[in-house]
LUMRO-964609 format. One record per atom (N, C-alpha, C): z, y, x; residue in three letters; residue number from 1. Coordinates in steps of 0.1 Angstrom, whole numbers, plus 2048, in hexadecimal, padded with zeros to 3 digits. Layout:
REM residues N
Z,Y,X,ALA,NUM
...
This chain:
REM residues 221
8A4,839,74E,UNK,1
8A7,82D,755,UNK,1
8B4,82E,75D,UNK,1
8BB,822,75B,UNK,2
8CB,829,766,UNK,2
8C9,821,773,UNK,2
8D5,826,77B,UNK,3
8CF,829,78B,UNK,3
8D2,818,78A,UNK,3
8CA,814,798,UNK,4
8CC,807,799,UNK,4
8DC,807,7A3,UNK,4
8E5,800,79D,UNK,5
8F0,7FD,7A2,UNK,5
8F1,7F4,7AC,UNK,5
8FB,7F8,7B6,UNK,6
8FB,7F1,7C7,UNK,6
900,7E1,7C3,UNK,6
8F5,7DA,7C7,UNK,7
8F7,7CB,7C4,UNK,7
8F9,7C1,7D4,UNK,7
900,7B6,7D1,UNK,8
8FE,7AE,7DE,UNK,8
8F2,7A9,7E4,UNK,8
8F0,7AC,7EE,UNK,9
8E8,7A8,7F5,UNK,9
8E0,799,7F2,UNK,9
8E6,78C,7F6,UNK,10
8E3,781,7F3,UNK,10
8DB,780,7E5,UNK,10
8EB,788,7D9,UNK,11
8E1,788,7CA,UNK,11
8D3,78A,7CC,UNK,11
8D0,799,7D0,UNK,12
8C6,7A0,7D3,UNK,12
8BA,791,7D8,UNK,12
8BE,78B,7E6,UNK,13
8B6,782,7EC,UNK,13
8B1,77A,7DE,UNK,13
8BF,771,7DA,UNK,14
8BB,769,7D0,UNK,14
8B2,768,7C8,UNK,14
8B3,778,7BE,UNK,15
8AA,77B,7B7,UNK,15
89D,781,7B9,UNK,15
899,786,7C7,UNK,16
88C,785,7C8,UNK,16
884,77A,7CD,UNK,16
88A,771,7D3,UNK,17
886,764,7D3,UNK,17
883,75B,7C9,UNK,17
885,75C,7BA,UNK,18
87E,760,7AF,UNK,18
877,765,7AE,UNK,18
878,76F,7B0,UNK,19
86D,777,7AC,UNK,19
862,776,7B3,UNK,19
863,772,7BA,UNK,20
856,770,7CA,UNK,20
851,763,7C3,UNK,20
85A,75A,7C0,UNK,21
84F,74F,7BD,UNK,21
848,74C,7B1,UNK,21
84E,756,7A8,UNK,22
846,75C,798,UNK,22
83A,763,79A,UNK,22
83C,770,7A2,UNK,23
82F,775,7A8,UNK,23
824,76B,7AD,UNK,23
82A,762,7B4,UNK,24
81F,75A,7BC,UNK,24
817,755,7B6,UNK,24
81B,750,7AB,UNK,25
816,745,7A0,UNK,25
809,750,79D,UNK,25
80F,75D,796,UNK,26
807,763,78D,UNK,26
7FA,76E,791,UNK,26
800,771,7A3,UNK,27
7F7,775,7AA,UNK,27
7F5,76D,7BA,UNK,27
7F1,760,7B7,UNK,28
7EA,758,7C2,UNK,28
7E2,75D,7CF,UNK,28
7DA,76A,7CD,UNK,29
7D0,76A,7D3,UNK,29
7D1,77F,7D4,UNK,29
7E2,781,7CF,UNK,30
7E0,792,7D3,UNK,30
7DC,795,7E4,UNK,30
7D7,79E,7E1,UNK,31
7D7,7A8,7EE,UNK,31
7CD,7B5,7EA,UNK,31
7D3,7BC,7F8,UNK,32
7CD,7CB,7F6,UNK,32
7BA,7CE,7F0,UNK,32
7BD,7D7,7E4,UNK,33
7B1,7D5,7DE,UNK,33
7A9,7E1,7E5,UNK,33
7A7,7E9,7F0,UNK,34
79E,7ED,7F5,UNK,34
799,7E6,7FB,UNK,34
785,7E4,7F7,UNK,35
77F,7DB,7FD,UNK,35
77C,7E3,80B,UNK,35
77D,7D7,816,UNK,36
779,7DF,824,UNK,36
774,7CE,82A,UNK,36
769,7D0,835,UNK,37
768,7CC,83F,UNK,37
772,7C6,84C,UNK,37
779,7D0,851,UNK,38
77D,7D0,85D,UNK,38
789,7D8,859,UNK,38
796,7D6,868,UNK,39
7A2,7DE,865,UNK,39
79B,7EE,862,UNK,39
793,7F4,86C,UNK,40
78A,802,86A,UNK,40
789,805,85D,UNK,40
786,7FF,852,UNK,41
77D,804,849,UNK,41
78D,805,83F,UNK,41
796,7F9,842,UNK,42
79F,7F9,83B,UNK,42
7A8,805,83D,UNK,42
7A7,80D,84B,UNK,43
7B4,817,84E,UNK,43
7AC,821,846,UNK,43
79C,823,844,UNK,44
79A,830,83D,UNK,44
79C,82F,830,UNK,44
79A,824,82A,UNK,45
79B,821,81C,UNK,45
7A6,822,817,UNK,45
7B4,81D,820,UNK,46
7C1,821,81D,UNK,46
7C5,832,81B,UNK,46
7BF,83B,828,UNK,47
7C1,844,82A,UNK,47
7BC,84D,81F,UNK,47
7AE,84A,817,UNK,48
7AC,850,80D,UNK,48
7B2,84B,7FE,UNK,48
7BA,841,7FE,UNK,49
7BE,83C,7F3,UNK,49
7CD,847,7EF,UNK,49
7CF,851,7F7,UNK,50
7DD,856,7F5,UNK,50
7DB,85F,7E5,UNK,50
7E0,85B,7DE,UNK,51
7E0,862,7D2,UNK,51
7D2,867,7CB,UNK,51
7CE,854,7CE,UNK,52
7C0,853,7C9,UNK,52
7C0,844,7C4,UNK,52
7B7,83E,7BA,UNK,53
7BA,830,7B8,UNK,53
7B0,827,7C2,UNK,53
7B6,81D,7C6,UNK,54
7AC,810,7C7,UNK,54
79E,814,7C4,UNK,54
79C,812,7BA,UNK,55
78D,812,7B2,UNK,55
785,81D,7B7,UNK,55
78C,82B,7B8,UNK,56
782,833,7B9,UNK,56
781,836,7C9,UNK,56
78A,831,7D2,UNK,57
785,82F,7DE,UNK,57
77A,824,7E2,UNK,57
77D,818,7DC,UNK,58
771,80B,7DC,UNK,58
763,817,7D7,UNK,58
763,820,7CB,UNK,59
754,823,7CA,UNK,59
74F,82F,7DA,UNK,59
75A,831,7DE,UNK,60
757,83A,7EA,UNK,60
751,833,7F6,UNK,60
75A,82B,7F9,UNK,61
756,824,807,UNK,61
74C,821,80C,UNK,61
744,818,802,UNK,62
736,816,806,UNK,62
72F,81F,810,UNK,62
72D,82D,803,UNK,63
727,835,808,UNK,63
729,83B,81A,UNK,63
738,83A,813,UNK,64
740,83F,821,UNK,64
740,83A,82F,UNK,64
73E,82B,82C,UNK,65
73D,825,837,UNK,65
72D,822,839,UNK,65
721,821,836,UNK,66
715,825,837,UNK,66
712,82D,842,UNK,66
717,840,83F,UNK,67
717,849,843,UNK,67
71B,849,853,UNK,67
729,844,851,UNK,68
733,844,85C,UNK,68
73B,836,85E,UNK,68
732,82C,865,UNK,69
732,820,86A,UNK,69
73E,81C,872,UNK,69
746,827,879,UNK,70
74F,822,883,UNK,70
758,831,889,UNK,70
760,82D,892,UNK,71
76B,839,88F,UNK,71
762,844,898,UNK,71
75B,83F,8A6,UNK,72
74F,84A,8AA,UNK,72
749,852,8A0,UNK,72
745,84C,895,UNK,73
73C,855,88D,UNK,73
743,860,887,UNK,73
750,85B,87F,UNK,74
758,861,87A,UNK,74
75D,86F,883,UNK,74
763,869,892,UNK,75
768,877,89B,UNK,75
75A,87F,89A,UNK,75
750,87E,89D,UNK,76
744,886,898,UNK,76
73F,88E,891,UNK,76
747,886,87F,UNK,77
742,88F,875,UNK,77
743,89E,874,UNK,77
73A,8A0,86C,UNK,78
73A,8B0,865,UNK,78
748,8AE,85D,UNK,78
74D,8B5,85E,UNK,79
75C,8B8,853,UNK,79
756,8B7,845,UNK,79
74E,8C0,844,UNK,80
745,8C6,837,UNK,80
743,8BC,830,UNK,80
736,8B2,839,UNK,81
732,8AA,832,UNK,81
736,89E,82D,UNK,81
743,89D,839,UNK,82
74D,88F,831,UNK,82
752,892,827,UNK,82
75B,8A2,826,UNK,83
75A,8A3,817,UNK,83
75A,8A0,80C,UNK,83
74D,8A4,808,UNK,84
742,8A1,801,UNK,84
748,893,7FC,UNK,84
742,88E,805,UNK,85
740,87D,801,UNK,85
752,87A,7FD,UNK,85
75B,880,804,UNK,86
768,879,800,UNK,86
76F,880,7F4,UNK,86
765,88B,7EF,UNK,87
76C,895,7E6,UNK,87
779,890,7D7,UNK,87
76B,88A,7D4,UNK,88
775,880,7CA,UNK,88
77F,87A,7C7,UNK,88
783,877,7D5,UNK,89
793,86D,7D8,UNK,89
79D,878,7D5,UNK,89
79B,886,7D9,UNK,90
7A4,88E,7D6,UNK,90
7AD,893,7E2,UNK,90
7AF,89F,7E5,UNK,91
7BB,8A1,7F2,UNK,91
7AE,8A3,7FD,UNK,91
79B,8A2,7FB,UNK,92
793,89E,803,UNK,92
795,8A9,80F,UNK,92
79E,8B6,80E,UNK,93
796,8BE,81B,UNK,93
7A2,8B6,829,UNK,93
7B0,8B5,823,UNK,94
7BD,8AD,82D,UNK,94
7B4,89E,82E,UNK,94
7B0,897,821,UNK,95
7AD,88C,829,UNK,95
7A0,88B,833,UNK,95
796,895,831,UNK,96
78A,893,83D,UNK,96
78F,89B,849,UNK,96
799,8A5,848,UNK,97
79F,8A7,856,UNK,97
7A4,89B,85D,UNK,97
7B2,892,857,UNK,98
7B7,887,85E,UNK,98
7B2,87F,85F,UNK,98
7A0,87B,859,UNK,99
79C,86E,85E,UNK,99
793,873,868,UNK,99
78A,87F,86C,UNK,100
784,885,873,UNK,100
793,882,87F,UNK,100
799,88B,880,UNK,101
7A7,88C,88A,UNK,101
7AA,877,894,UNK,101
7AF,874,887,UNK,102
7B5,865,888,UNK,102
7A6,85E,891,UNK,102
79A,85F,890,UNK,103
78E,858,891,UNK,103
78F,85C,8A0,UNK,103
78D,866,8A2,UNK,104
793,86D,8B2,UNK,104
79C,867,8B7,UNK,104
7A6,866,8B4,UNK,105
7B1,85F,8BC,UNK,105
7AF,850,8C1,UNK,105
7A5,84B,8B4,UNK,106
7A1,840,8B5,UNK,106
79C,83B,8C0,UNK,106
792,848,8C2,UNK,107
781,846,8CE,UNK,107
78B,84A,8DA,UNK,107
793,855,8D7,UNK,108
79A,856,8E8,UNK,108
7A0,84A,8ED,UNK,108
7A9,845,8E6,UNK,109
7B9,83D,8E9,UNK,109
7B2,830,8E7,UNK,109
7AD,827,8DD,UNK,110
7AD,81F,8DE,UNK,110
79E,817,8DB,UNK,110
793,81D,8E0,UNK,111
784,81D,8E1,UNK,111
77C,818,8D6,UNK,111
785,823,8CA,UNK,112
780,821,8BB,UNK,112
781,811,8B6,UNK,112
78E,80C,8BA,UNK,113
796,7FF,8B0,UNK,113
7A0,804,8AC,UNK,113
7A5,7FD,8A2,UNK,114
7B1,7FF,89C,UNK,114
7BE,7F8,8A0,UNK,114
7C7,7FD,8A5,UNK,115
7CC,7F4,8AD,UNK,115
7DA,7F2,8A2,UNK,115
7DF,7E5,8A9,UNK,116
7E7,7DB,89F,UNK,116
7F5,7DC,8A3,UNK,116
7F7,7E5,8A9,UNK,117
80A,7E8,8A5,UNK,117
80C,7F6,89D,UNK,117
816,7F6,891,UNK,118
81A,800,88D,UNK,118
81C,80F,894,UNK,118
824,80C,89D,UNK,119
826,818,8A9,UNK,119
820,81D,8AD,UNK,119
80E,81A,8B0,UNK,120
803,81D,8B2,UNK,120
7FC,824,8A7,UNK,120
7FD,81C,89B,UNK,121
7F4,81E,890,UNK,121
7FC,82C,88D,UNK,121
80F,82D,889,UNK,122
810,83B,881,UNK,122
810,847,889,UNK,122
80E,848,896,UNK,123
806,852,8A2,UNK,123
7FD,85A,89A,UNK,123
7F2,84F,896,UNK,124
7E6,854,890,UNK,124
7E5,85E,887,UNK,124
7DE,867,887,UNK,125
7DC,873,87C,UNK,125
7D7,86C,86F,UNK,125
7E3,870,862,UNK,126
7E1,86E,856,UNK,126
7E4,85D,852,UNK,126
7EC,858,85B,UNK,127
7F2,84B,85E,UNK,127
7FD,84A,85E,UNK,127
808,84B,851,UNK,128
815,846,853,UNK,128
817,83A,851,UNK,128
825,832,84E,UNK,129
828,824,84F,UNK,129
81F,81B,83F,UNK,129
81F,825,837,UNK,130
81C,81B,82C,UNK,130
80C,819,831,UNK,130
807,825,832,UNK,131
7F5,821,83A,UNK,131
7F8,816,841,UNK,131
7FB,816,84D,UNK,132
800,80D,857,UNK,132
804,7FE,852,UNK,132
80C,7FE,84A,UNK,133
80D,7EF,849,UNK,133
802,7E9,83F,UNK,133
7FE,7F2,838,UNK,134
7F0,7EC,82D,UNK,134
7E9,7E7,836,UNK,134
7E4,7EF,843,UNK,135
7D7,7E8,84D,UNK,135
7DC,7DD,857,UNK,135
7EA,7DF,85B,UNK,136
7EF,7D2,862,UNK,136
7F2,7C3,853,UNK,136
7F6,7CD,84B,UNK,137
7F4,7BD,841,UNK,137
7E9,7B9,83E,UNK,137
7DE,7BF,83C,UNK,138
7D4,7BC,82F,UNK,138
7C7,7BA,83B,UNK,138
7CB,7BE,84A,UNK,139
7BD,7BA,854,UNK,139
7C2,7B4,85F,UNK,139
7D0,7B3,862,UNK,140
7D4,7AD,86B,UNK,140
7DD,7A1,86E,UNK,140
7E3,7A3,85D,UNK,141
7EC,794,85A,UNK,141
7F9,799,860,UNK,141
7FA,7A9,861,UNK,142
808,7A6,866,UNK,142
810,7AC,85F,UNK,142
81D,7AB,85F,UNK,143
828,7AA,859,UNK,143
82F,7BA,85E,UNK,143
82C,7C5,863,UNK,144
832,7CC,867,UNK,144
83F,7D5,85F,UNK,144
83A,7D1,852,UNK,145
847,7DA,849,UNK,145
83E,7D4,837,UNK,145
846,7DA,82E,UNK,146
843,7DC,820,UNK,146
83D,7E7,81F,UNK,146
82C,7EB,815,UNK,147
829,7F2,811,UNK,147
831,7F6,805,UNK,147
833,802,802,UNK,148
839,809,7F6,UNK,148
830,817,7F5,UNK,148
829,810,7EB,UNK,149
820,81A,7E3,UNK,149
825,821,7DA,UNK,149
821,823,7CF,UNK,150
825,829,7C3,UNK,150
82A,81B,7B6,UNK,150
823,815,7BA,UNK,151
824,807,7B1,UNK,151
832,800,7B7,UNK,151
833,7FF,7C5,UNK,152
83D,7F6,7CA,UNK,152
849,800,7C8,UNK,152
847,80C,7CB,UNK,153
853,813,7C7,UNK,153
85B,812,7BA,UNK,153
853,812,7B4,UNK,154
855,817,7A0,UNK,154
859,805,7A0,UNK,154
855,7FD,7A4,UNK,155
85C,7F0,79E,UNK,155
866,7E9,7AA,UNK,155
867,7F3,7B1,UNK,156
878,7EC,7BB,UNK,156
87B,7F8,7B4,UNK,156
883,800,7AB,UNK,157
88A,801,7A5,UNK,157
88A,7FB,796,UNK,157
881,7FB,78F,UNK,158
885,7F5,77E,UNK,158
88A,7E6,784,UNK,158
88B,7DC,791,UNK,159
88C,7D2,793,UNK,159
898,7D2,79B,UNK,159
89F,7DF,79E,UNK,160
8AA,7E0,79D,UNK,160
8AB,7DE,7B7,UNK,160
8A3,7DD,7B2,UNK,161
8A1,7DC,7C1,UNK,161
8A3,7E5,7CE,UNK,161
8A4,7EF,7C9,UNK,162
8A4,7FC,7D4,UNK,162
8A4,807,7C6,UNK,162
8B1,812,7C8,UNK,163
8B0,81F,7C2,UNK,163
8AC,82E,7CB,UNK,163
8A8,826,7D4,UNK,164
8A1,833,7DF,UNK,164
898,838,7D8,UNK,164
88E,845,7DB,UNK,165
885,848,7D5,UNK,165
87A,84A,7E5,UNK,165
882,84F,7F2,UNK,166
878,849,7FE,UNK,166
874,840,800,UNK,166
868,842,804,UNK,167
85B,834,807,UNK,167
866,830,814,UNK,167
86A,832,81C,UNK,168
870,82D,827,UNK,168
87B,826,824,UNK,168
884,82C,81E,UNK,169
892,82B,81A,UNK,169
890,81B,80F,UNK,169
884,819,809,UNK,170
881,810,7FE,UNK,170
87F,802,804,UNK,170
878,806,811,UNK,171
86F,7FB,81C,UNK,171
880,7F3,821,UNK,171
882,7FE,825,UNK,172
88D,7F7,82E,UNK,172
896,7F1,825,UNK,172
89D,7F3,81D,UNK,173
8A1,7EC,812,UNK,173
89D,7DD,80F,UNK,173
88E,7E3,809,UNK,174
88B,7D1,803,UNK,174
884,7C9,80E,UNK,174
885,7D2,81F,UNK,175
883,7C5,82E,UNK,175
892,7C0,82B,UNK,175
899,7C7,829,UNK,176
8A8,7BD,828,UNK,176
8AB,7B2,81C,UNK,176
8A0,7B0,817,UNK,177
8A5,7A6,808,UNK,177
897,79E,807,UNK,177
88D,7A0,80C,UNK,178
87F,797,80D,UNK,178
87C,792,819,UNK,178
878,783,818,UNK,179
875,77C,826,UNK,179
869,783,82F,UNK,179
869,785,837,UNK,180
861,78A,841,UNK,180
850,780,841,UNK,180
851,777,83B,UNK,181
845,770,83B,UNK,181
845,774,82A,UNK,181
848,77D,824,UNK,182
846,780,818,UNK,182
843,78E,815,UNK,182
846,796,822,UNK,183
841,7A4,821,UNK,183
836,7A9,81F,UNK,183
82A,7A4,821,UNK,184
81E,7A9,81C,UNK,184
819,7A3,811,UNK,184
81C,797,80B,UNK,185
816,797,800,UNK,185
820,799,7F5,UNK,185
82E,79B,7F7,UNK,186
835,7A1,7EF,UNK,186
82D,7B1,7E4,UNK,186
828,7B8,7F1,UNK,187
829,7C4,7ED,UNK,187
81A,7C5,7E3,UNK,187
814,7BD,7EC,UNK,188
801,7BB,7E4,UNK,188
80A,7B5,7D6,UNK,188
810,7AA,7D1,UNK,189
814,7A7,7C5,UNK,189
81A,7AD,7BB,UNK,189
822,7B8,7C3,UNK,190
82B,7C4,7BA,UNK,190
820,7CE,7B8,UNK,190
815,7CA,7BE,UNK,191
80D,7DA,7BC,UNK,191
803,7D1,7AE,UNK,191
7FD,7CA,7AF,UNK,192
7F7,7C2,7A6,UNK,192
7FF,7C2,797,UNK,192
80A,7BE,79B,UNK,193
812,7BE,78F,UNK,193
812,7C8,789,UNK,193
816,7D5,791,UNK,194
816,7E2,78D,UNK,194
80C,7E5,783,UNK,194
802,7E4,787,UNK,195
7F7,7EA,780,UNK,195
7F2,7E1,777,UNK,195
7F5,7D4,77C,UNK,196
7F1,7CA,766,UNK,196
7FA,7CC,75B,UNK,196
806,7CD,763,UNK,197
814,7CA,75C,UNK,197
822,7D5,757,UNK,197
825,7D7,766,UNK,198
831,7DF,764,UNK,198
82B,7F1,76B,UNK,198
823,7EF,762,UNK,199
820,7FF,761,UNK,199
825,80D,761,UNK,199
824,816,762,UNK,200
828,824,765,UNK,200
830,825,759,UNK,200
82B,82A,751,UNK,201
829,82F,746,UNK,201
832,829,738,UNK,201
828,81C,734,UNK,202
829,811,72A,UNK,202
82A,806,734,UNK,202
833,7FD,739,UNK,203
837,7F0,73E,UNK,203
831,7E8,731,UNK,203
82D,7DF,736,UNK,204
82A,7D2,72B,UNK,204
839,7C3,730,UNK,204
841,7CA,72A,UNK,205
84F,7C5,72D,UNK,205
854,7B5,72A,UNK,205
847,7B6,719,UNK,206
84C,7A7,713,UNK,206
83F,79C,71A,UNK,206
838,7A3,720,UNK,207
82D,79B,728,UNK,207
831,797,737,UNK,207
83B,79D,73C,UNK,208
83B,79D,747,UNK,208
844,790,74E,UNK,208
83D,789,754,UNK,209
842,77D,75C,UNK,209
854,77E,762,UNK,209
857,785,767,UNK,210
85F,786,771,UNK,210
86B,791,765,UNK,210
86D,791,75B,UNK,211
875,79D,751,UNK,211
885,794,74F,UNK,211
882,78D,751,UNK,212
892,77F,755,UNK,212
89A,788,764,UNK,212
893,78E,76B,UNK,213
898,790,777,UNK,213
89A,7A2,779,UNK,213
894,7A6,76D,UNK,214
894,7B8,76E,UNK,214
89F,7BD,767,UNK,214
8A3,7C3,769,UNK,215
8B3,7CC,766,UNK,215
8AF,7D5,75A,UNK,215
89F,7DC,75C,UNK,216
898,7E5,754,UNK,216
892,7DF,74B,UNK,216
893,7D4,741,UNK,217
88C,7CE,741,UNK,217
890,7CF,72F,UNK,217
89E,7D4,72E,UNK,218
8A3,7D9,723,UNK,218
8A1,7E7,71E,UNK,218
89D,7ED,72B,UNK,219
895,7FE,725,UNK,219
889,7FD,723,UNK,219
887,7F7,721,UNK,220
875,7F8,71D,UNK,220
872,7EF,711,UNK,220
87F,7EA,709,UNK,221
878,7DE,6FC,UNK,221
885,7E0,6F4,UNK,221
């Protein structure tokens, strides 16, 4: 793939503003697919999604949240036996440290809520900015920045949009070229798309809605 070349700004606006309203059409109703209750259930659910999918976090949580109802329970747990139960997601001994750790800080600092400014939230143990803005977007409606997962990364570059390869360096980029009342469901659409469409692997290129507006759009057909 060649590097995405330094484009004007405006273009840049122009053309995601297409592309925002192509998405819209085709995902009406995206948003973050960990199922949760409450911002709580969503910051653990995020926190175990790191280099784990959606899916096999949704088969965890239930259980998980059954066990361990609230961030009290969690500062409480056995290490051991959260484990167990989180094994599967992968990375389980770092992730039941940071959510045991993070649940603590919770019950001390903020009397086990989750609280709704970023500066607060990436404090937290096992909470950087992309955790962070999933639970301010997806439980609190707020706008605090662009998630860039693995999906939103891989398609702000084939879309010519950012050649960074930092999560940070990528955010800040496409806050400069996407409307601010567009930043959270931007990123829920690019991740959606990611995984029906413009895939890792095998992109489905000649299927893809938005291929008028991709730069990459000639290496893959």
């Amino acid at each position: 793939m060649s590097k995405v070349k330094k484009q004007n700004v405006d273009d840049l606006r122009k053309r995601v503003k297409n592309i925002i309203e192509i998405l819209e059409r085709e995902y009406p109703d995206a948003k973050t697919a960990l199922i949760h209750k409450n911002p709580f259930q969503l910051l653990i659910a995020t926190i175990l999604s790191a280099q784990c999918t959606d899916e096999r976090v949704n088969m965890v949580t239930p259980v998980l949240f059954k066990q361990y109802p609230d961030a009290k329970a969690f500062a409480e747990a056995n290490v051991s036996e959260l484990e167990i139960i989180i094994k599967s997601t992968g990375f389980y001994r770092a992730k039941a440290k940071n959510i045991i750790s993070c649940c603590k800080a919770l019950v001390e600092k903020y009397s086990g809520k989750v609280p709704n400014k970023i500066e607060d939230l990436v404090k937290l143990p096992g909470v950087g900015r992309k955790t962070a803005n999933v639970v301010l977007g997806g439980a609190f409606g707020i706008a605090s920045g662009i998630v860039v997962d693995t999906h939103v990364k891989r398609l702000s570059e084939r879309l010519g949009l950012s050649n960074n390869t930092n999560p940070d360096k990528i955010e800040e980029e496409l806050m400069k070229i996407i409307p601010k009342n567009k930043w959270i469901s931007f990123s829920d659409m690019l991740i959606w798309h990611g995984r029906k469409v413009c895939q890792a692997r095998k992109p489905k290129c000649l299927e893809c809605s938005i291929n008028s507006y991709c730069p990459s759009f000639k290496n893959f057909t």
